[in-house]
LUMLUM-714211 format. One record per residue: y negated, x negated, z of N, C-alpha, C in turn; chain. Coordinates in pm, 1 decimal. Layout:
<rs>
+----------+----------+----------+----------+----------+----------+----------+----------+----------+----+
|     n_c2 |     n_c1 |     n_c3 |    ca_c2 |    ca_c1 |    ca_c3 |     c_c2 |     c_c1 |     c_c3 | ch |
+----------+----------+----------+----------+----------+----------+----------+----------+----------+----+
|        Y |        X |        Z |        Y |        X |        Z |        Y |        X |        Z |  A |
...
+----------+----------+----------+----------+----------+----------+----------+----------+----------+----+
</rs>
This chain:
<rs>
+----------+----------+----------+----------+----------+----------+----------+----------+----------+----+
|     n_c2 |     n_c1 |     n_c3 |    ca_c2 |    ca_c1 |    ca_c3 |     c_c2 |     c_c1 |     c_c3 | ch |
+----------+----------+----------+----------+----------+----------+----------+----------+----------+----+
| -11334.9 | -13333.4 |   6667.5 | -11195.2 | -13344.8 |   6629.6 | -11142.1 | -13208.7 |   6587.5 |  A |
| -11050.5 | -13226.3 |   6491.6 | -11034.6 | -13045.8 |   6437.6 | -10906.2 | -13042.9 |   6503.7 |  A |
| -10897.2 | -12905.2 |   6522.4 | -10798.2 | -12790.8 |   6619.3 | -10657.3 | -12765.2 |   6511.3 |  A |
| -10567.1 | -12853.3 |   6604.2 | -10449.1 | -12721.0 |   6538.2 | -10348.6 | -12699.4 |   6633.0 |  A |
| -10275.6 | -12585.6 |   6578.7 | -10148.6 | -12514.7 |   6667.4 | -10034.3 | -12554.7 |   6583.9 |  A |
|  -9950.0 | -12572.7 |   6708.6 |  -9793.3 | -12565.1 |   6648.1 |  -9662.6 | -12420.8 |   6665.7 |  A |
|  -9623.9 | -12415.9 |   6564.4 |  -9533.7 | -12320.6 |   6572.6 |  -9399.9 | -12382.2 |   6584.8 |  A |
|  -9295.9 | -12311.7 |   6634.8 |  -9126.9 | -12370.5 |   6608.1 |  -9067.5 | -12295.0 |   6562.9 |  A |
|  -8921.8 | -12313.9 |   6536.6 |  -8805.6 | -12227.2 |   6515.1 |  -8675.0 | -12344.2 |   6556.8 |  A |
|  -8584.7 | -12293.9 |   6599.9 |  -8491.6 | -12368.5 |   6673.1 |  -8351.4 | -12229.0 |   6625.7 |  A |
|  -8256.0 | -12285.5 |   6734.5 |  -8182.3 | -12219.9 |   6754.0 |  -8212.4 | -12144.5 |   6827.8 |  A |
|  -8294.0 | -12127.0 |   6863.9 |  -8322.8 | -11980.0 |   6957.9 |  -8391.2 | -11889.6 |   6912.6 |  A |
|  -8445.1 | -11904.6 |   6764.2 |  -8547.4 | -11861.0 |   6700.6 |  -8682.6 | -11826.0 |   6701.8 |  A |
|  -8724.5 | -11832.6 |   6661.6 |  -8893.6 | -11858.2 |   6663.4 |  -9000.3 | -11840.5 |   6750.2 |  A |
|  -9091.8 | -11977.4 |   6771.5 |  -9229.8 | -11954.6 |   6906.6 |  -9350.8 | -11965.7 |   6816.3 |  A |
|  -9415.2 | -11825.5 |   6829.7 |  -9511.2 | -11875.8 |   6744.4 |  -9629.3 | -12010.9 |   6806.5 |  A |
|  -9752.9 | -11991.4 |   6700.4 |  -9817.1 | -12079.8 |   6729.4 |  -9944.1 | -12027.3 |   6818.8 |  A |
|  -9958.5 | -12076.5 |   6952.6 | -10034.9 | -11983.9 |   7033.7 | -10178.9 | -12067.4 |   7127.7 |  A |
| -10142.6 | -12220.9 |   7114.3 | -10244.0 | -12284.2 |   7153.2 | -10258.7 | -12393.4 |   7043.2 |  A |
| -10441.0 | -12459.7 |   7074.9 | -10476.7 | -12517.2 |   6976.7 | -10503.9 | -12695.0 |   7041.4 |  A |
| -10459.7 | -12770.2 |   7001.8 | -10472.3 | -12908.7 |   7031.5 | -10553.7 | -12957.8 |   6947.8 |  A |
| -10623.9 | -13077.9 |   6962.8 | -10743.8 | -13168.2 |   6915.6 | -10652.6 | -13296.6 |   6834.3 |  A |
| -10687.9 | -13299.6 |   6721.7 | -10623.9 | -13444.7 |   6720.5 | -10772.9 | -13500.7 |   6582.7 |  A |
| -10713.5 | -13615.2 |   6564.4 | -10833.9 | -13677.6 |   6464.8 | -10804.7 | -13607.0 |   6305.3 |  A |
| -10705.4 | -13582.8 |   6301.1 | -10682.8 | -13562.4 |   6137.6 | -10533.4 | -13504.2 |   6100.4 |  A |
| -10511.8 | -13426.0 |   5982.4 | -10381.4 | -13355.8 |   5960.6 | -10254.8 | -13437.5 |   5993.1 |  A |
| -10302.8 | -13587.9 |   5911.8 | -10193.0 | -13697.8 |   5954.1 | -10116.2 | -13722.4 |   6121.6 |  A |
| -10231.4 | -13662.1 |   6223.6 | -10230.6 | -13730.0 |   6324.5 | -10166.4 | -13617.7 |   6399.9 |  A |
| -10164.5 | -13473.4 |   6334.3 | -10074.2 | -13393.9 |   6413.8 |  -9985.3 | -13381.5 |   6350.8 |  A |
|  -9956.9 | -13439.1 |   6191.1 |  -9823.6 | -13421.1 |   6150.4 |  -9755.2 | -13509.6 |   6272.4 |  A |
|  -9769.7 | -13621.6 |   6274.9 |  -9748.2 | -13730.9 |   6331.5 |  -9679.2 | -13666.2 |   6481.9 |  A |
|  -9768.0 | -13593.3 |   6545.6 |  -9745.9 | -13507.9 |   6649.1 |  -9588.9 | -13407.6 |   6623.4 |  A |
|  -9587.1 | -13340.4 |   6524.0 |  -9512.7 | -13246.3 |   6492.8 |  -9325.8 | -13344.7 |   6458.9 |  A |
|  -9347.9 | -13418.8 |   6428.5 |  -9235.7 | -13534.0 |   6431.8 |  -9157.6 | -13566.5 |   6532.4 |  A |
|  -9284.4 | -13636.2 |   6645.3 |  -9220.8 | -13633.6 |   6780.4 |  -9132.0 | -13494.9 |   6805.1 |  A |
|  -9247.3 | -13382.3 |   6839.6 |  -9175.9 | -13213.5 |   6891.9 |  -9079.0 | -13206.0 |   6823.8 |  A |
|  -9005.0 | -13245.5 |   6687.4 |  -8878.7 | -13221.8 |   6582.7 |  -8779.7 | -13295.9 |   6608.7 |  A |
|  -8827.5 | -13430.1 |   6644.0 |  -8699.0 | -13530.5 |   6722.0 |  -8680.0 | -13499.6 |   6905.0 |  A |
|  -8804.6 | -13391.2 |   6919.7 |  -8729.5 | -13371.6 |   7090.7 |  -8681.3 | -13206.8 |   7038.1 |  A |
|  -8695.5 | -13159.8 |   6977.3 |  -8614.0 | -13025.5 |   6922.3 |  -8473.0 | -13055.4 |   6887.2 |  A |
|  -8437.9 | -13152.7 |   6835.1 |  -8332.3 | -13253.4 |   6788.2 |  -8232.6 | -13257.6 |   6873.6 |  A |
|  -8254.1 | -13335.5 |   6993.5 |  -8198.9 | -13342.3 |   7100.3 |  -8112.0 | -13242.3 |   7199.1 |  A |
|  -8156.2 | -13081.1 |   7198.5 |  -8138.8 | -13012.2 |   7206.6 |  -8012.8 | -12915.8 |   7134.3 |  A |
|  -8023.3 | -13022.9 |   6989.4 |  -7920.6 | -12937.9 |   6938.6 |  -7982.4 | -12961.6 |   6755.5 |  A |
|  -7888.1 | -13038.6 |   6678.3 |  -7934.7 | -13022.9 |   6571.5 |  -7876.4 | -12931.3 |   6498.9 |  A |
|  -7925.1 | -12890.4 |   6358.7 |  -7903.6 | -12731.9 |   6321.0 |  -7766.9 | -12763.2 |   6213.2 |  A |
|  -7677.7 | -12656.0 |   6262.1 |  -7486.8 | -12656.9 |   6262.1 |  -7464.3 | -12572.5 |   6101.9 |  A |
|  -7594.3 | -12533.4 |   6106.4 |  -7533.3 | -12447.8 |   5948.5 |  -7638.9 | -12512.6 |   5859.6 |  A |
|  -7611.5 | -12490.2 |   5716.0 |  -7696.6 | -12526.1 |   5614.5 |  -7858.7 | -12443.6 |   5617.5 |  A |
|  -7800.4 | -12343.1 |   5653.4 |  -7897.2 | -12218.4 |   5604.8 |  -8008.4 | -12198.4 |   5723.1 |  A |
|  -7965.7 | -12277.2 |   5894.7 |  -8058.6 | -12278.6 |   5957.3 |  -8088.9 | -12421.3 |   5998.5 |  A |
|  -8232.3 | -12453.3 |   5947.9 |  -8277.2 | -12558.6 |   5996.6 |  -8394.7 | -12530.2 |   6115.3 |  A |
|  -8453.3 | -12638.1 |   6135.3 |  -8509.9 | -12610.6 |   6285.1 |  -8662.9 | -12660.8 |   6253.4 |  A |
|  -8748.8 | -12621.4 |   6254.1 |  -8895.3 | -12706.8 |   6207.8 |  -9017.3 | -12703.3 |   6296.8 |  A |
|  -9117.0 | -12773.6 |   6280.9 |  -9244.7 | -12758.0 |   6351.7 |  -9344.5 | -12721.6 |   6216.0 |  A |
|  -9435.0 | -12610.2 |   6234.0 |  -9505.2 | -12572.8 |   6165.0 |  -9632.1 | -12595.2 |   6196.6 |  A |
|  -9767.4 | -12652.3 |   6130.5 |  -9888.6 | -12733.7 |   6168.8 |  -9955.4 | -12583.1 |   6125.3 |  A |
| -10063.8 | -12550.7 |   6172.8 | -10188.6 | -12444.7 |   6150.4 | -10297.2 | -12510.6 |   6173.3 |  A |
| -10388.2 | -12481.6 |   6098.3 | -10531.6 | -12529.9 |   6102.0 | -10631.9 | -12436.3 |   6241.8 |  A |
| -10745.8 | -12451.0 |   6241.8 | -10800.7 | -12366.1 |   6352.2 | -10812.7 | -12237.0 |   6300.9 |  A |
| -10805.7 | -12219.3 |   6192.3 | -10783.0 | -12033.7 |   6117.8 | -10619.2 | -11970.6 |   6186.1 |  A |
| -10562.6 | -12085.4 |   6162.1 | -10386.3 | -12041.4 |   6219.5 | -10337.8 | -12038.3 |   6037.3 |  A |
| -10438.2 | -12078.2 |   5928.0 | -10344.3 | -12127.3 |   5842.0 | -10287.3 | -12228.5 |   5861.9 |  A |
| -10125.9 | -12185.0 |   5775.7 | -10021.5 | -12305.4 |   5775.3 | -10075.6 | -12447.7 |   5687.7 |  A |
| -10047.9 | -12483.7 |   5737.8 | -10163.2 | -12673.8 |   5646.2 | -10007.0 | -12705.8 |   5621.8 |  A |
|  -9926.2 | -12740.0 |   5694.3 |  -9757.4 | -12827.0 |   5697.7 |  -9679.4 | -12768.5 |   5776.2 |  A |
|  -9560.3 | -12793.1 |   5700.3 |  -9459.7 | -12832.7 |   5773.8 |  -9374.6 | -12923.3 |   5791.4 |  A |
|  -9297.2 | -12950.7 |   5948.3 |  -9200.2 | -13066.3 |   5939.9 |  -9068.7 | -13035.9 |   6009.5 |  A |
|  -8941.1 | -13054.8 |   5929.3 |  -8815.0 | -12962.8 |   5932.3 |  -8689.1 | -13060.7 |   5934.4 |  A |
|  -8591.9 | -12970.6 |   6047.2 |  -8477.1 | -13068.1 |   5992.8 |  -8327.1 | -13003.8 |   5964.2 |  A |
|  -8268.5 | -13019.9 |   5831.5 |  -8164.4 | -12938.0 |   5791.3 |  -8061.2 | -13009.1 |   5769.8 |  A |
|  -7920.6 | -13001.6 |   5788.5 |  -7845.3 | -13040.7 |   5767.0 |  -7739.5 | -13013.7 |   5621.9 |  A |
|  -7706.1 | -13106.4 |   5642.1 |  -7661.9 | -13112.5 |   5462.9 |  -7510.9 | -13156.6 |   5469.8 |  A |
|  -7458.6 | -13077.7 |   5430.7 |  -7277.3 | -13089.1 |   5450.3 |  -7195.3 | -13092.9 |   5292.4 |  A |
|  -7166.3 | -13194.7 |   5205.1 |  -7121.3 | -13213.9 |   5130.3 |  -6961.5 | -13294.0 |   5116.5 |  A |
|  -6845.7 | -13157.3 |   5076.4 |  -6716.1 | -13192.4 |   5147.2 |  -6632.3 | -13222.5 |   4987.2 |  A |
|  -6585.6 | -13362.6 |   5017.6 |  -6500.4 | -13375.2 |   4893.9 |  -6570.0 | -13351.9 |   4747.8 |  A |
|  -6667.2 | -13430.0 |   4655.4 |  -6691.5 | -13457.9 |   4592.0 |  -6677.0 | -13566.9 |   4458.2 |  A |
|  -6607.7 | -13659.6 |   4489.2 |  -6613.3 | -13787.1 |   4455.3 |  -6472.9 | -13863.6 |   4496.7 |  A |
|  -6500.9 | -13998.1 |   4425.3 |  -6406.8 | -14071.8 |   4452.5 |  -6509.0 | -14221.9 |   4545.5 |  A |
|  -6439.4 | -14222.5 |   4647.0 |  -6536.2 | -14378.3 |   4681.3 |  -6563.9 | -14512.6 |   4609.5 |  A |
|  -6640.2 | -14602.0 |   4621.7 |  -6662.5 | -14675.0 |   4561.6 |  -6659.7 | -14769.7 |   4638.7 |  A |
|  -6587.2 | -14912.7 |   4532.5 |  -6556.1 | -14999.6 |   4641.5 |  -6593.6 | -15133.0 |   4561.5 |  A |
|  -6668.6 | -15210.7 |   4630.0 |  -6748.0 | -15307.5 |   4585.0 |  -6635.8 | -15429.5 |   4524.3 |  A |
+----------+----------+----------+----------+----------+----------+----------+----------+----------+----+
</rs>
């Protein structure tokens, strides 16, 4: 089974990536990295545009293979509503 590490960044700013977990395939620790982003979530989702919060996937080199991120998007007064 191939090795990878996860990295974060939160509001507290950044953990690198320091241990290596087993999973079957890239899919299967993205998959992994999803969960850690919706319990990062919980904690506090990210209040400005400019900081989002992510899990970063590394291969067993500690290259970056993925990432999975969550940013908030604040769009004020644009438009007129639409009404069916």
């Amino acid at each position: 089974m191939p090795g990878f590490a996860f990295g974060t960044k939160d509001a507290d700013g950044p953990s690198p990536a320091d241990r290596m977990f087993d999973f079957s395939g890239l899919e299967a620790a993205i998959d992994e990295a999803k969960k850690v982003l919706a319990e990062m979530a919980l904690d506090g989702i990210p209040t400005k545009q400019d900081q989002p919060i992510w899990v970063e996937i590394f291969d067993a080199e500690f290259n970056r293979v993925a990432k999975v991120a969550l940013q908030i998007s604040i769009e004020i007064g644009s438009g007129r509503a639409e009404h069916s």
